[in-house]
C-alpha positions as CSV (number, residue, x, y, z in Angstrom):
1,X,22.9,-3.2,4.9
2,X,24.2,-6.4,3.3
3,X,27.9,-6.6,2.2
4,X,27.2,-9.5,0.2
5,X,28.4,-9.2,-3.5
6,X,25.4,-9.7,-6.0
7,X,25.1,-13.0,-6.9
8,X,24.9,-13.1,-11.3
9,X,24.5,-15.7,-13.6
10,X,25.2,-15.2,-17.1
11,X,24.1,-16.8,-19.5
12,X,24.7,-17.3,-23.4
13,X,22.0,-15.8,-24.9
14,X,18.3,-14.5,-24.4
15,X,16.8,-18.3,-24.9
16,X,19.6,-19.7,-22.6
17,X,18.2,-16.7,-19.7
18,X,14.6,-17.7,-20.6
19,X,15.2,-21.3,-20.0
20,X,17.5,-20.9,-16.6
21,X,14.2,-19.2,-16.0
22,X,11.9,-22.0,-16.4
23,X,14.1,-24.1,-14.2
24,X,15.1,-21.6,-11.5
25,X,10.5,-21.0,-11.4
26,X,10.4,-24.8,-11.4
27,X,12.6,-25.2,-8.8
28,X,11.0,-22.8,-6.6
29,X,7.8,-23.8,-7.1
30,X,8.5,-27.1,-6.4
31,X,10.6,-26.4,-3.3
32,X,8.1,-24.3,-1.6
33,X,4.9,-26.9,-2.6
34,X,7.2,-30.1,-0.8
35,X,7.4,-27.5,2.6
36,X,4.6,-25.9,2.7
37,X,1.3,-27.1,0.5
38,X,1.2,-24.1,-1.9
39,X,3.8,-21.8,-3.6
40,X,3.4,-17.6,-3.2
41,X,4.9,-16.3,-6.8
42,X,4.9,-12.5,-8.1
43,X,5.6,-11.8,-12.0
44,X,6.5,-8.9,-13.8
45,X,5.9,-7.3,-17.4
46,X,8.6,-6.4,-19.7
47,X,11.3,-7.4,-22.6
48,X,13.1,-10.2,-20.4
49,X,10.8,-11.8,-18.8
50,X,8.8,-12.3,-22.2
51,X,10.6,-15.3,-23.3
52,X,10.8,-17.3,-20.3
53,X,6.7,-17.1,-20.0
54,X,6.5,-18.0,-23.5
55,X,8.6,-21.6,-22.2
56,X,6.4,-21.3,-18.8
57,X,3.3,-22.0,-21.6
58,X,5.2,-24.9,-23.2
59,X,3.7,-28.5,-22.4
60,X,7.7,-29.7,-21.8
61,X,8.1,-26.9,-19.6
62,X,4.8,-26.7,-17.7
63,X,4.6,-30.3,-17.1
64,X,7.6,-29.3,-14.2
65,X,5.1,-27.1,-12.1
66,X,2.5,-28.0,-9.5
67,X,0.0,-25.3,-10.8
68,X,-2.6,-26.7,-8.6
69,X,-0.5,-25.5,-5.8
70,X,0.7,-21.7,-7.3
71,X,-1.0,-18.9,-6.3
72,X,-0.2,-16.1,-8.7
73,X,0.2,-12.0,-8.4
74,X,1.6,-9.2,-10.2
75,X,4.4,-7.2,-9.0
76,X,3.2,-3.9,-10.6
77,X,0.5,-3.0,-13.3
78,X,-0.3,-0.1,-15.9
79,X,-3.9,1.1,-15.0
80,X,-5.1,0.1,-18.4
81,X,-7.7,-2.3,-19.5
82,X,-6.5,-5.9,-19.3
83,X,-7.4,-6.6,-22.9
84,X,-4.8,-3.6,-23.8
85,X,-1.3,-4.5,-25.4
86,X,0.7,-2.8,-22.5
87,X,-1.2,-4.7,-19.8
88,X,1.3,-7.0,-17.9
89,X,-1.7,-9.6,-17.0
90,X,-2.7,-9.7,-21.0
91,X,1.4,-10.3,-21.8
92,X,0.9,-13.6,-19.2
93,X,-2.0,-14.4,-20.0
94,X,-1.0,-14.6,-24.0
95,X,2.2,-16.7,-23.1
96,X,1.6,-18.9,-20.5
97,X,-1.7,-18.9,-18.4
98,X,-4.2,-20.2,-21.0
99,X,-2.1,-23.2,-21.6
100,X,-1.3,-24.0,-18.1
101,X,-3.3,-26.1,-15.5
102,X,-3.3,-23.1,-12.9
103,X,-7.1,-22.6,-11.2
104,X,-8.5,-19.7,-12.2
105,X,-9.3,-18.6,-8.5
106,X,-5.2,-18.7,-8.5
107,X,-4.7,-15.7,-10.6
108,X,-5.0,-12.6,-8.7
109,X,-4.6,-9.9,-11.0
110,X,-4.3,-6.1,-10.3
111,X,-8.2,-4.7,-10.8
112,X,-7.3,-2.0,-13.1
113,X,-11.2,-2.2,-14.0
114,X,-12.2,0.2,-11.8
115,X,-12.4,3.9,-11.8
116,X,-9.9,4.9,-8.7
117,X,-6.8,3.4,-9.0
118,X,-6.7,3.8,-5.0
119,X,-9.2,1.4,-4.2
120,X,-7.7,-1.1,-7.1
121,X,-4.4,-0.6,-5.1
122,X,-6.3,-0.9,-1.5
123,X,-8.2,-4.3,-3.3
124,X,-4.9,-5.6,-4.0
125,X,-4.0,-5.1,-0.9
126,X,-6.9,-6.7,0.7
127,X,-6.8,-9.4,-1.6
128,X,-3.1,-10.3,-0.9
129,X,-4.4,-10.2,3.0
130,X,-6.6,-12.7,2.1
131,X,-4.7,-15.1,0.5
132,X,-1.9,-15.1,2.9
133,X,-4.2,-14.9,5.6
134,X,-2.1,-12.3,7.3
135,X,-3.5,-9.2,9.7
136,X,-2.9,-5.7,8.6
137,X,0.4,-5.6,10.1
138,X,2.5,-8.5,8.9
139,X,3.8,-8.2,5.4
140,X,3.2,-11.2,3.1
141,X,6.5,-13.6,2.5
142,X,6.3,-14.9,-1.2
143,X,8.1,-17.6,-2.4
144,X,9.8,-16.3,-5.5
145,X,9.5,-12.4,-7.0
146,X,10.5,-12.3,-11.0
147,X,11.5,-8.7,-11.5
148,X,13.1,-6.8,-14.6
149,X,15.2,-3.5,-14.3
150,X,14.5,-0.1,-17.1
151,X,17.2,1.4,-18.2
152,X,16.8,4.2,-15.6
153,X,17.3,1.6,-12.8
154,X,13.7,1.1,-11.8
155,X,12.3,-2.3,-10.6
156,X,8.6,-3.7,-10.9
157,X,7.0,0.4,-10.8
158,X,9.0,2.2,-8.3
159,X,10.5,4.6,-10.6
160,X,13.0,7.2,-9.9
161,X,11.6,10.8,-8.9
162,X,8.3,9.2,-7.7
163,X,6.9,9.1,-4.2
164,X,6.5,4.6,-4.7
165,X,10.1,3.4,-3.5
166,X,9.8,5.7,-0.6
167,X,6.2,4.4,0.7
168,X,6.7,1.8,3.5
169,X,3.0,1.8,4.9
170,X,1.2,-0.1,2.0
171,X,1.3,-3.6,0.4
172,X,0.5,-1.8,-3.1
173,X,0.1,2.0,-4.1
174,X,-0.5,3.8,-7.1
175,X,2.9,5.4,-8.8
176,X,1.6,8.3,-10.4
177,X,4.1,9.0,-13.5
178,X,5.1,12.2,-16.0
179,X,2.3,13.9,-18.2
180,X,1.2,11.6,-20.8
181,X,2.8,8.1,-19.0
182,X,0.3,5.3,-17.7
183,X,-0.3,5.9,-14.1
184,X,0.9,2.3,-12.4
185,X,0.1,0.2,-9.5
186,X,3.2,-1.3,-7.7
187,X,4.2,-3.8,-4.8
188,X,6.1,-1.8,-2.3
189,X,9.6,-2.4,-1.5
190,X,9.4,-3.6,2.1
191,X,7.2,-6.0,0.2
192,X,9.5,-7.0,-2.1
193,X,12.5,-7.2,0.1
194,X,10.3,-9.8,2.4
195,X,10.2,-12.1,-0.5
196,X,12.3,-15.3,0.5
197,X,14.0,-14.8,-2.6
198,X,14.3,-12.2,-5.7
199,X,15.5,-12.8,-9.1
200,X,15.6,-10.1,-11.4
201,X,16.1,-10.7,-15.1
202,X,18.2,-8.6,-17.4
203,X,19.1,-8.9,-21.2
204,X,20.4,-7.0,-24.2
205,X,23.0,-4.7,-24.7
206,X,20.6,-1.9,-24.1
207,X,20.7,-2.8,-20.0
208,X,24.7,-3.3,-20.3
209,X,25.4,0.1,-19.0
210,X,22.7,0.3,-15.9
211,X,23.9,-3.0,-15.2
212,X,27.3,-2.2,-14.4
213,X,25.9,1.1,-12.8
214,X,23.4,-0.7,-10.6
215,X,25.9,-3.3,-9.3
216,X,29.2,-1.4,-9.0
217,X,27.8,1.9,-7.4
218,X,27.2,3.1,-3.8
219,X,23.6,2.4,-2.9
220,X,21.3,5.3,-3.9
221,X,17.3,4.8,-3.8
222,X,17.0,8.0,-5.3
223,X,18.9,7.5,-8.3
224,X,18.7,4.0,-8.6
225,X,15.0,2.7,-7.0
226,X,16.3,-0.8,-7.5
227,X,18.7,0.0,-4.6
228,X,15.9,-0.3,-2.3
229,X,16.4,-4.0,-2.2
230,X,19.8,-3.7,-1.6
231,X,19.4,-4.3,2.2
232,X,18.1,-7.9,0.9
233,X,21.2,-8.3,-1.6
234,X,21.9,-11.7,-0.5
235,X,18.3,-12.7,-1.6
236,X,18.3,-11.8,-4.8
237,X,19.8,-14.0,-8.2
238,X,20.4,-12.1,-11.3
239,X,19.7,-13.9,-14.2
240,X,21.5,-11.7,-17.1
241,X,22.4,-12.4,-20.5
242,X,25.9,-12.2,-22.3
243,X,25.0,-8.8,-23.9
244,X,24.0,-7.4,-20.8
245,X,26.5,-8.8,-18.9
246,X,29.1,-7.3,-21.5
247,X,30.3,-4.5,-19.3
248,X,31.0,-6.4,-15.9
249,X,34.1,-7.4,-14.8
């Protein structure tokens, strides 16, 4: 396990997060593009991360990224259509992706079109194979993975009382969630915790609490599924705000 202490920054305000966003996805981006030819990048849904795509769309912004080079997937899903208001593909694709230069054939969604939300999982899989060019045994690496945290300590859709944080065979499996809640497709965590780096955003006085909770407790995977990345600690940046930042030392 890694005895590193998490590494935060804090910032002002939700704007000041989103925009230490933009730079810290620039940066990235760029990074991985000068070493490599192409940059590996999974995004998330949520309150936090709204913001900072909503700058990713802005010409002053965008102008920063080689989005020529970006290849582009989700870290988890609702199995909904992707026209519907809680999809995470339709929040991207409203903020950011119709005004950025990225090639369609870049943006590889989660297929929530089809009927068995195993085989959209197992597609995902097979399409993150394919882009990575990697057998069935070797976990992709991506560049850069944005996450968010609930207030119940969850990351991407591995959610607490569910079978996903546990599941170490798959790329991507279907979190099946509480009567009347949208069942969800998720990267796993050995996944995630291949990443070459995390950074998981957190704002408003509402996350205050879990954030202290999450960062100053013993590691539990159970209670806290966001713990499963804990082993990758060093990895990870957390870009918080001042409000949910207001209860850490």
């Amino acid at each position: 396990m890694a005895q590193n202490k998490p590494n935060v920054e804090i910032a002002n305000d939700l704007e000041s997060l989103a925009q230490r966003s933009v730079k810290f996805f620039a940066e990235y981006a760029n990074n991985a593009v000068a070493q490599k030819g192409v940059f590996f990048a999974a995004i998330s849904g949520g309150h936090s991360p709204k913001r900072f795509y909503e700058l990713l769309g802005q010409k002053e912004h965008s102008n920063d990224i080689p989005w020529n080079k970006v290849q582009l997937f989700w870290v988890d899903e609702r199995y909904v259509p992707q026209e519907s208001p809680l999809s995470n593909y339709k929040l991207a694709m409203d903020t950011f992706l119709t005004n950025v230069p990225i090639p369609k054939e870049n943006v590889h969604r989660i297929p929530t079109e089809l009927l068995d939300s195993s085989q959209a999982a197992h597609n995902y899989e097979t399409k993150i194979r394919q882009v990575f060019d990697i057998p069935k045994n070797q976990l992709p690496q991506f560049d850069l993975i944005v996450l968010g945290m609930g207030a119940d300590g969850h990351t991407g859709s591995l959610f607490p009382n569910s079978y996903a944080p546990f599941d170490t065979e798959d790329l991507a499996c279907v979190v099946y969630t509480l009567e009347n809640e949208v069942t969800r497709i998720t990267l796993t965590h050995p996944v995630l915790c291949n990443a070459s780096h995390l950074a998981v955003l957190v704002s408003g006085h509402e996350k205050a609490k879990i954030l202290k909770e999450v960062l100053t407790s013993e590691p539990d995977e159970c209670r806290f599924p966001i713990h499963t990345l804990w082993p990758v600690l060093n990895k990870i940046t957390w870009l918080v705000d001042s409000q949910a930042a207001s209860m850490l030392k």
